[in-house]
N, C-alpha and C positions, 0 to 999 in steps of 0.2 A: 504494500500500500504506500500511495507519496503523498505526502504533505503536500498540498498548496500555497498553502496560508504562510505568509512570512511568520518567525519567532513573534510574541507578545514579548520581547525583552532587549533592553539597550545592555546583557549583560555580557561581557568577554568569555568567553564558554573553553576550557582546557578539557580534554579529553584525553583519557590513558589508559592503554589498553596493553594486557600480555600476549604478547605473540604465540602464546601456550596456552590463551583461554578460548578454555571450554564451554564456558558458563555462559558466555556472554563473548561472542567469536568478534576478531579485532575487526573483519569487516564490517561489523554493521556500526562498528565507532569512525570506520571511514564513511562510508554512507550518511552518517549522523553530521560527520565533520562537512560533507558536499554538499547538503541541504542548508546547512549552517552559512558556508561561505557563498551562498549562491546567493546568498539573503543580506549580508555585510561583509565581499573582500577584506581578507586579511585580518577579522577582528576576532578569529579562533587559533587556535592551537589542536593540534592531535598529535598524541606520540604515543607508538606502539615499540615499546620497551621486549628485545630483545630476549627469551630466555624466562621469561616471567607468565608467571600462571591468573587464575580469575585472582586474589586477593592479593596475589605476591608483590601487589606494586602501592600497597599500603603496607603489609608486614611479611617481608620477604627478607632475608635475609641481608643486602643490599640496598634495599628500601629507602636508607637512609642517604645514600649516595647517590642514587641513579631516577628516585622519581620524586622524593619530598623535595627538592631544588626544584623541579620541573613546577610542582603543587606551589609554591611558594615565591617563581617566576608569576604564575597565572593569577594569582592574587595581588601581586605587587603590579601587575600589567607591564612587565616586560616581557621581550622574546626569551628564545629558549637559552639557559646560561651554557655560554660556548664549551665550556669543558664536556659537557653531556654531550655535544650534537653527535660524537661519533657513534653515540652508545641506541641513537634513537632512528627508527625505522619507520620513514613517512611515505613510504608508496603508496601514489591515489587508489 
């Protein structure tokens, strides 16, 4: 099913997804992310973290290094912090 209707929200939307979930599979956080940007250029973020499962990217081992910065970019509204971008996998 597609959405029509633009978001009801002026808010920055960050999305993060494990490359290993099951629960909630990293495509449809792209999907999420392509709806979103069709709607405000450039005012999302999506990063599908390498190696990480449905919750692993809140208490994962790692967690602390590789996606709370990302969490913490998106709240502060800047881009992604340069030392992660290698670690982040943004294929449309």
């Amino acid at each position: 099913m597609h959405a029509a209707a633009a978001p009801r929200t002026d808010a920055r939307i960050t999305l993060l997804a494990g490359a290993h979930n099951r629960c909630f599979l990293p495509d449809s956080q792209r999907r999420t992310h392509a709806y979103l940007e069709r709607h405000a250029p450039g005012r999302h973020a999506l990063h599908v973290l390498p190696g990480y499962g449905h919750l692993d990217v809140l208490f994962g081992r790692d967690a602390h290094r590789d996606s709370l910065p990302l969490i913490l970019a998106g709240l502060r509204g800047h881009d992604t912090p340069a030392r992660l971008s290698t670690l982040i996998d943004e294929v449309p």
